[in-house]
N, C-alpha and C positions, 0 to 999 in steps of 0.2 A: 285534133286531139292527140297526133300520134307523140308532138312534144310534151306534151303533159305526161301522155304515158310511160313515154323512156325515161324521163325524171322521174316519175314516182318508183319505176320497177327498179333503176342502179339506185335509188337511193334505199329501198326495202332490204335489196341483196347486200349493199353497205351495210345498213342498220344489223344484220342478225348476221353475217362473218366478223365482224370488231368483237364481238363477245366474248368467243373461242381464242380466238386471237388476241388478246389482251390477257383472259382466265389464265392461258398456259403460260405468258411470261411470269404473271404472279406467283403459280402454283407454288413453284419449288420455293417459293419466298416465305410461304405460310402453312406449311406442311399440306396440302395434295389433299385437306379436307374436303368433303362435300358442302360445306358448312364458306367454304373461298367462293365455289360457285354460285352459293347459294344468293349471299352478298352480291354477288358480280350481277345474278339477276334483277335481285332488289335493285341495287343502285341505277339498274338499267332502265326499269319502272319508272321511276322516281323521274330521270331525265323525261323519259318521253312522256312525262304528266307536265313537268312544264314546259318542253315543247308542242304540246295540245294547248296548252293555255296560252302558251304565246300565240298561236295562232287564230285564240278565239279574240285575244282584247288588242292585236292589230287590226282586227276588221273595225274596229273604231274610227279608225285613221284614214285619211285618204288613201285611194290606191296608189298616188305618186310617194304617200309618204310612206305607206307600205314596202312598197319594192324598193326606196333609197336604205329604207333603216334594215331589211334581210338583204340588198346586197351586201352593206357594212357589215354584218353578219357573217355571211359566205366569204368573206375577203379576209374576218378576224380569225376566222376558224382554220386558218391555211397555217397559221405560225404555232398550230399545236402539232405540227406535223414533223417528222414520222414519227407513229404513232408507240414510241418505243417508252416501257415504263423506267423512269431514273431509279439506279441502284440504291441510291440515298433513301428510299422510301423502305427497305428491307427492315423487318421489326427485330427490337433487339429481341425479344426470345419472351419474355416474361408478361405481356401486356396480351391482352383479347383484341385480334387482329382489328375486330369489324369497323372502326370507326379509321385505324391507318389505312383498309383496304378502300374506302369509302373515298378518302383523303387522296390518295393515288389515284384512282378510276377518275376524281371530279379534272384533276391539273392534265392527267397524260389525253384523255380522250373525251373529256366532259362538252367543252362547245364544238369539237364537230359533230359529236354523238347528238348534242343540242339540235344541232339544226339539219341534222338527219328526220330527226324525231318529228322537226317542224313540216316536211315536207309533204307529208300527205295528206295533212286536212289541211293546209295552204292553198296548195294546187287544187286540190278540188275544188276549195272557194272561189280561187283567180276561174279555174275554168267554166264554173259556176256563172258567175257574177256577167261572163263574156257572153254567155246564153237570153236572146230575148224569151225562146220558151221555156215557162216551168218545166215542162215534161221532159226538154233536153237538157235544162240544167239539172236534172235528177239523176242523169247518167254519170253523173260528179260520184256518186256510189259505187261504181262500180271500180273508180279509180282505189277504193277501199281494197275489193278483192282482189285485184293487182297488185296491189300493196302483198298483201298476204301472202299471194304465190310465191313474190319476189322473195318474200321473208322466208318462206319454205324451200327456194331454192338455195338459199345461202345455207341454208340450215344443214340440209341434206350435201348438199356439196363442198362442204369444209370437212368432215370426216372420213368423207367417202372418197376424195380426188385430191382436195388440196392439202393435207393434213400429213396424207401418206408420204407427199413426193415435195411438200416444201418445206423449208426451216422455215421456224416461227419468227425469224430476225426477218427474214422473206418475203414473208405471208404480208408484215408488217409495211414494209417497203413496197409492195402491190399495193396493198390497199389504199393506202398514201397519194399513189399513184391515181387510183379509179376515183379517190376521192377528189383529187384534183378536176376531172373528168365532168362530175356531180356538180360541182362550182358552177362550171362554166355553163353546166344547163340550167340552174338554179336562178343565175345570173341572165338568162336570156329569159326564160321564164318569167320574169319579175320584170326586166323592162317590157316585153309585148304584152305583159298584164296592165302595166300602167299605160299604156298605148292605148291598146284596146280598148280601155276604161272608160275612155273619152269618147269612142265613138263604139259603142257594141254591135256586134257583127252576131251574125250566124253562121254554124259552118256550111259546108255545102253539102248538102244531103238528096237521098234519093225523092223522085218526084213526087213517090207518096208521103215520103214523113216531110218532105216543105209541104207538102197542099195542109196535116195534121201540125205543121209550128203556125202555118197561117191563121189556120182557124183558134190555134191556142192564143196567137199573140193580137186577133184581133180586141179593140176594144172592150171591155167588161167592168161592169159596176160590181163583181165581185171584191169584196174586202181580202187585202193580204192575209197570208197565213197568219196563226196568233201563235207568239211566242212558247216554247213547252214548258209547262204549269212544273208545279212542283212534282207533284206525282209522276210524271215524265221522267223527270232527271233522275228521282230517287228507285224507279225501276231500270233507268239505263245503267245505275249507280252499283244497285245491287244483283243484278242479272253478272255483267263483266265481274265483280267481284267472287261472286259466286265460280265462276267458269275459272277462274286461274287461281282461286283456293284448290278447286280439285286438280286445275293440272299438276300443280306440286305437291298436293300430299296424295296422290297418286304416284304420281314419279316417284316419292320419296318410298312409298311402299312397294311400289314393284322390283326396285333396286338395292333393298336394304334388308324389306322383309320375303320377298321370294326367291330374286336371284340376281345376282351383282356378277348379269352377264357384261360386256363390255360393249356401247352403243345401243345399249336398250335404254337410255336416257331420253335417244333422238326420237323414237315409235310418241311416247305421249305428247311432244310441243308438235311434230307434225302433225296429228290428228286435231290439234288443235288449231291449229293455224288454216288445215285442210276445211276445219268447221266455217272458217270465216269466209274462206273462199266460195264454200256452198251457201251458205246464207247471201251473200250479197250478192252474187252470180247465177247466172240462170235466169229463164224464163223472162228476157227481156228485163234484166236486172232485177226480179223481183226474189230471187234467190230462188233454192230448191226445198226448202224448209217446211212443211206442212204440217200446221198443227193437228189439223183433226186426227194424222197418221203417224204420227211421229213423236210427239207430248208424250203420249202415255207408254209407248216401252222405255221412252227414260227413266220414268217413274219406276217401273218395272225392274230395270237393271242397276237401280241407284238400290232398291231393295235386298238385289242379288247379292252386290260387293258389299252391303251391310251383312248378310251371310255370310258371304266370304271370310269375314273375319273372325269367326267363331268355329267355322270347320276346321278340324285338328288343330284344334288350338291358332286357329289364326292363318296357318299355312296351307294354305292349300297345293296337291300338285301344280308345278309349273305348267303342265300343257293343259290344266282346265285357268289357273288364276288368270294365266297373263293375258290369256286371250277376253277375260272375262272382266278384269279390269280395264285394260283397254280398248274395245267394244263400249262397256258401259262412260267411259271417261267421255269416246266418241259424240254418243248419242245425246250426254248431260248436254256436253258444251255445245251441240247444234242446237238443241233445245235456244240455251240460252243464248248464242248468236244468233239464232235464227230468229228468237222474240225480240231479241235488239234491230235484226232488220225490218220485221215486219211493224217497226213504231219508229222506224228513223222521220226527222222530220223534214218538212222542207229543205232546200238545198240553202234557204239563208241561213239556217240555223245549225248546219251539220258541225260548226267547229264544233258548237256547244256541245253537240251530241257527241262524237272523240272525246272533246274533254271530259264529262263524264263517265266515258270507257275507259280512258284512259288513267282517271280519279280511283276509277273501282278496282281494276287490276292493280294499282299501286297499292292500293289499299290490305285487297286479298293477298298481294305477294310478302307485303309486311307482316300481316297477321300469320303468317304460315312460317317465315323465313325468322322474323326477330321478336313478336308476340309471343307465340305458340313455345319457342324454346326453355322461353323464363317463366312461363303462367304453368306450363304442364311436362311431368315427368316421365309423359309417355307421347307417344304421335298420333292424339286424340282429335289433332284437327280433320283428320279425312272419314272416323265414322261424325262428327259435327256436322261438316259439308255437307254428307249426305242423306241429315237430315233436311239440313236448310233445302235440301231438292224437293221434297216434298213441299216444305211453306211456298216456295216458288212457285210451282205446280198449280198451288191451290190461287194465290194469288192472280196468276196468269188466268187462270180458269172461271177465277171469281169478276175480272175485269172485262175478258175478253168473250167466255163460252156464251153460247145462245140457244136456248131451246133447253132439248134433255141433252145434250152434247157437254152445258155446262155443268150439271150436273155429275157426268161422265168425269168431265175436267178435275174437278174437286173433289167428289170422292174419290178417286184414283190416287190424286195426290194426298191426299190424308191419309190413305190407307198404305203406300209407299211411308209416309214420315211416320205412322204408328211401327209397322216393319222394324225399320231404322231403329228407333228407340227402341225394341223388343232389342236387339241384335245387341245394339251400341251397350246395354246393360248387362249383355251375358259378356262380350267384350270384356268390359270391364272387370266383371270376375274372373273370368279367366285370366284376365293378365297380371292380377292381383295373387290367385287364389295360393300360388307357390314361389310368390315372391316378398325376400323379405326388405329389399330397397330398388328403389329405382331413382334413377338422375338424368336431367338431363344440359346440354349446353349445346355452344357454338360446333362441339364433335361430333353430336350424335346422342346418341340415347344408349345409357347402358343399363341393365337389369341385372339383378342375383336372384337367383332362385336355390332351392333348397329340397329335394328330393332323396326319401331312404324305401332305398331297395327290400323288399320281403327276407327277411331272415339278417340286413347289415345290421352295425353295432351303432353309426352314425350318418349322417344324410349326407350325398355328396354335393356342394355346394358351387355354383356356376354363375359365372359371369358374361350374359350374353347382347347380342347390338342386334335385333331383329333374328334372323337365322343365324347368324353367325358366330360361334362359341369363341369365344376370347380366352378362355381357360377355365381348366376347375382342380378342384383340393376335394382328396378323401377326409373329410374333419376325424376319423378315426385317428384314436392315438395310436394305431399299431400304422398308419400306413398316410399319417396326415405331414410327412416328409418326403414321401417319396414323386417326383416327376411324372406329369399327366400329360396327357394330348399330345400333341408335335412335339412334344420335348424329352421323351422317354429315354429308358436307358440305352437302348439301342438304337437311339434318333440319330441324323447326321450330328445334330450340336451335343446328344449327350454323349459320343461315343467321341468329338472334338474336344471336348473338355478334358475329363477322362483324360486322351492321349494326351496332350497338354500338360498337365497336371503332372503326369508320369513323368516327363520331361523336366521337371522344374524339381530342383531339391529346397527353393521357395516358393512360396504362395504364386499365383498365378493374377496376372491383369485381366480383367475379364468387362468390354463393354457391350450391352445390350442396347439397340435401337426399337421400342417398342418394349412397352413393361409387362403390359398385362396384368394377370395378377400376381407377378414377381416369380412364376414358376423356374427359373434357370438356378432362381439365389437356393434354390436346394443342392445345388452340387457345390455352394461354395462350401471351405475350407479355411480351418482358421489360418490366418495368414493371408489367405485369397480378397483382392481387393476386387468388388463389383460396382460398377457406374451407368447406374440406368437413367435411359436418355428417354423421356415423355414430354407428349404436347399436351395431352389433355390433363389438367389438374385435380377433375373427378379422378380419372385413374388410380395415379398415386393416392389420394386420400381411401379409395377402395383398398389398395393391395395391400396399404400401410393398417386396413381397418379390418376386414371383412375376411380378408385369406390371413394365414401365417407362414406363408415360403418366406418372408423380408424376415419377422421378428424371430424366427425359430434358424435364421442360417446363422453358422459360427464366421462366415465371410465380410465384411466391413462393406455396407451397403452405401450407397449416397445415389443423391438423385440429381439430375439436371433436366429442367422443365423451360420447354421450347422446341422448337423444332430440331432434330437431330441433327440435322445436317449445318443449321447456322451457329448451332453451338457449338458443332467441332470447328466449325472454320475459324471462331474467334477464341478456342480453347490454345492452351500452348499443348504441345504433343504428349500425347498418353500411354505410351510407348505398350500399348493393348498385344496379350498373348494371343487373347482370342477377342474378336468385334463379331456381335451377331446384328444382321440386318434380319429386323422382324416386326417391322412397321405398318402391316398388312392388317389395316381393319375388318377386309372382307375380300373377296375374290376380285373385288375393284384394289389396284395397287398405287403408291404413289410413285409414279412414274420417275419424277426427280430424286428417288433413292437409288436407281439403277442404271445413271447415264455414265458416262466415261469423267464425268466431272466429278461426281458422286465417289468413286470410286478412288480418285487422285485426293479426295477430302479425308479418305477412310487408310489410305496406304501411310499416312502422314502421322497417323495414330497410333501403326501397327509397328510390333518390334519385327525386324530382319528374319525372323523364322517362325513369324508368326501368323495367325488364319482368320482369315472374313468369313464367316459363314451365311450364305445369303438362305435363308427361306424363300423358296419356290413352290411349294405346295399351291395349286390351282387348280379346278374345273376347267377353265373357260383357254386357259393362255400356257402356252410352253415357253415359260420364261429362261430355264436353264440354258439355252444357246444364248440367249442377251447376255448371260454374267460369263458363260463361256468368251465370249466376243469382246466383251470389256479387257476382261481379265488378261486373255492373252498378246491383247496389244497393249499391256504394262508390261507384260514379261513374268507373269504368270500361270500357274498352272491351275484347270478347273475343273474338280471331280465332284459327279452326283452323286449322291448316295440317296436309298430310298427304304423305307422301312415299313412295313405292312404287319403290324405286330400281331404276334401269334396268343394264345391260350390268353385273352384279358377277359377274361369271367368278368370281374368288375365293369368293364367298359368304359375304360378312365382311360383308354391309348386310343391313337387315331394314325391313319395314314398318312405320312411326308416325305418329304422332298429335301433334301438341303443339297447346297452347291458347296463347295469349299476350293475357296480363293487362296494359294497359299505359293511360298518354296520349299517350305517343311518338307523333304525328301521321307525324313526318319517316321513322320506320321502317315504320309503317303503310303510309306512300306509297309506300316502298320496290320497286322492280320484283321484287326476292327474294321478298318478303314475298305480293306480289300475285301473281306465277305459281303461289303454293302457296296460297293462302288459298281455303277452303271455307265455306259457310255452316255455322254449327249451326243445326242445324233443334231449336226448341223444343218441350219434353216440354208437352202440357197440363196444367196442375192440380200443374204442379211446385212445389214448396214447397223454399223455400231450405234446404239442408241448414246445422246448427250443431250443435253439442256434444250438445244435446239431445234432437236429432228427426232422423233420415235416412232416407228408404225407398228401401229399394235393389232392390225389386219395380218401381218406376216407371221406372229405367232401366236394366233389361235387356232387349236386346238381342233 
């Protein structure tokens, strides 16, 4: 067994490091959305549903023609190597990535990713098939939860060892490498299967489990197992579906809606993947999963995170959510792994049974990743999920419970889905009640809301992505001009403009990276030319609709839509006073706005005494030595300034950060500039972030 095993486990740990490793070549190509990953997951799904399927309608074939037609396989998958994405696939700026990102993923890494995919319900069949006892070909199961680990080790060990200390050009050229490795076991695999085939063997075992294969394998007029009915498939179907709808619109809410700390992505697929490992492991492969004690606080906690989402309007503290969504995520998807192992079938029949997990996960990842964003204007798929836990619940309950236990089963889970729907409906209003549009797309989801303070003259009006304020406008005509949030007058960028300006006895070039809701175009000037640079085209259609900082500046606004950074590389030079980098949807950054290449994109823009103003403002990350470190290996200079604004009664100013990138000496000397200027205090052993290499372990916080 132990060849079986080492195959399945490097090919698990291949299967889940290609991901990361592939995600981060594309990022900077398609702006550093969540919405790139999101895809990269899907498309991931997608492959290993039809490498489960290949696995189940080879078993058709003989086993000589088995192993001739996956060698041919393992041998074709060599010539997609290394595993490096062609430049030629970068989108021109103005097209919805998802079907170019789709397009890339299938040519650079699609057939070995294929026959990654095929590996674990294959070998379990070959090792299966090699088995005279049922009972020992049942341990083919467990090569499942090995699978799993393996996926958990990669998972966890690409962000946490390889990520920090190797380029992504690297990582690429490794993996290449170990993939080659995978071949050659692949390739032995597949012929001692067709060997074997011929003459089936038993392995050699201790003296009490042969005296227990003898007596299995003697004679019996028992009838084979019978194939799994409908009902079978359509609970292996919907069970897997269910488990990876919540791990993504979980993930997508712990990251978006409570806190977009950095590597809290990795806590919900580990727990999930750690599900599988328990369900199929243990107790003499019958997993650790017990329903009579374990069913019902899922129930219970799928209840809780439907409360969840109503306390303070949806937010809850971070040290009661996180732990509380993820706990509950835990427990849903042992549930449902655990009901998936406790009806797995016979070992002839296990491709089937993958292919249906692997059907339903594709399926769940769809509806969450590319359904969900065009059908609903808010991230309604996770209080849905957790009602489907209840119909689950009950259905498991209704199939499976016995006595008053069943009883126990189903009402439990009914009175969890009644919960849910109580929850899911106040939900609703709340998310509604001070909102007057909502959108959403391939970026995220954004909202306006509309709030008037006791005794104001008009509401102030906000544009937000889960937690995270994207900008707001006093609608007041005495104060519906004036500069909010990070952008005040005392901000690093309002106090950059400003000097700027002074500087210039004509109008000023002024480009922004990230629009918002147009908040900068208040300091324009007539004369002053602004060019804001936006990916998302709800955006703009907001800032152009619902705020008035664009229609009320006397400055000559224009817009360019696509990723910032490719539109300047294919722009001819803009000979920009000032360039604001402010592309930060949330505490999560796109990384490919602050490498040393990034920066050689942005100087190419800039006039000879003019200023990058990078936005640093973060919780989680001290980005300011990163642009420090850039900056001065061009041969510039890099001052922070920090602004904590005083007497805002209003509550329209927030706390930031700006860096400023410049040679401007005359602004440097500036009294504005010097009453706000802080030192950066230098990371040790910082390594200048590019395209290729960033660790975002060395400045947190």
């Amino acid at each position: 067994m132990l060849l079986f095993a080492l195959t399945v486990l490097v090919s698990s740990i291949l299967l889940f490091m290609v991901q990361p490793i592939i995600a981060k070549q594309i990022v900077p190509w398609f702006g550093g959305s969540a919405g790139v990953w999101t895809t990269c997951l899907t498309f991931f799904q997608l492959v290993l549903l039809a490498g489960y399927a290949y696995s189940d309608l080879v078993q058709r074939f003989s086993a000589k023609h088995q192993s001739m037609l996956h060698a041919a396989l393992l041998i074709a998958s060599l010539s997609a190597l290394p595993i490096v994405a062609g430049v030629h696939w970068k989108p021109t700026g103005d097209e919805e990535p998802l079907w170019r990102i789709l397009g890339l993923l299938t040519v650079t890494i699609g057939l070995p990713y294929f026959m990654l995919s095929t590996t674990g319900p294959l070998i379990q069949s070959w090792f299966a098939r090699e088995q005279v006892s049922p009972a020992v070909a049942q341990r083919a199961y467990r090569l499942f939860a090995l699978s799993n680990f393996g996926s958990l080790l990669g998972l966890l060990a690409y962000p946490f060892a390889i990520e920090t200390w190797v380029a992504t050009q690297h990582q690429a050229i490794a993996w290449s490498l170990l993939y080659g490795v995978f071949v050659v076991l692949g390739l032995t695999v597949a012929f001692r299967s067709a060997r074997q085939a011929q003459q089936p063997t038993i392995e050699k075992e201790s003296p009490s489990q042969a005296r227990d294969i003898a007596i299995e394998s003697a004679p019996s007029q028992a009838a084979p197992p019978s194939p799994p009915g409908a009902t079978e498939l359509l609970q292996w179907f919907g069970l897997a579906a269910l488990a990876t709808m919540l791990l993504l619109s979980v993930s997508s809410h712990i990251t978006q809606n409570i806190a977009s700390i950095p590597f809290l992505w990795v806590l919900p697929l580990s727990l999930y993947l750690l599900t599988f490992v328990i369900a199929f492991e243990g107790r003499g492969g019958r997993g650790w999963y017990l329903r009579n004690t374990m069913m019902l606080p899922a129930m219970v906690l799928a209840a809780f995170m439907a409360w969840g989402l109503t306390t303070d309007q949806g937010i809850l503290d971070i040290d009661v959510a996180i732990p509380l969504y993820l706990l509950g995520l835990f427990l849903i998807c042992l549930f449902c792994h655990g009901e998936l192992a406790h009806s797995k079938p016979a070992a002839r029949y296990l491709t089937r049974f993958y292919f249906m997990i692997a059907l339903g996960g594709a399926v769940g990842g769809l509806l969450v990743s590319t359904v969900a964003p065009r059908i609903f204007s808010y991230y309604w798929e996770l209080p849905l999920a957790l009602m489907l836990v209840g119909v689950a619940g009950a259905w498991i309950g209704l199939r499976n419970g016995k006595g008053p236990l069943r009883i126990v089963f189903i009402g439990g889970s009914l009175v969890s889905l009644a919960v849910c729907s109580f929850y899911t409906r106040l939900h609703f209003e709340e998310r509604t009640y001070d909102s007057i549009y909502g959108a959403r797309n391939f970026y995220g989801t954004l909202r306006i809301t509309e709030r008037t303070a006791a005794g104001a003259e008009a509401p102030i009006r906000r544009l937000v992505h889960g937690v995270i304020l994207h900008g707001l406008q006093d609608t007041s005509t005495a104060h519906r001009q004036e500069p909010t949030t990070y952008y005040g007058p005392n901000s690093g960028v309002g106090i950059t403009i400003k000097e700027m300006g002074q500087q210039s006895s004509q109008g000023i070039r002024v480009g922004v990276i990230g629009l918002g809701v147009g908040t900068l175009a208040a300091y324009g000037r007539k004369g002053d030319l602004y060019r804001m640079y936006e990916i998302n085209p709800q955006v703009i259609d907001i800032a152009k609709r619902e705020f008035t900082y664009i229609q009320d500046s006397p400055a000559d606004v224009s817009f360019a839509l696509g990723d910032a950074r490719l539109v300047l590389e294919r722009e001819p030079a803009n000979r920009f006073d000032v360039l604001v980098i402010d592309a930060f949807s949330s505490d999560s950054i796109p990384i490919h706005l602050m490498t040393r290449e990034a920066l050689g994109v942005y100087l190419r823009h800039l006039k000879a005494e003019g200023v990058i103003a990078f936005h640093v403002t973060n919780r989680y990350l001290n980005l300011a030595p990163v642009v420090r470190r850039i900056a001065e290996e061009a041969g510039y200079q890099a001052v922070l300034l920090e602004d904590e604004p005083a007497d805002d009664t209003r509550g329209v100013l927030a706390l930031s950060d700006w860096v400023l990138v410049t040679k401007n000496q005359r602004l440097l000397a500036s009294r504005a500039v010097r009453d706000k200027a802080v030192e950066i205090e230098p990371i040790v052993g910082l390594r200048s972030w590019t395209d290729d290499f960033n660790n975002l372990f060395q400045v947190l916080k």
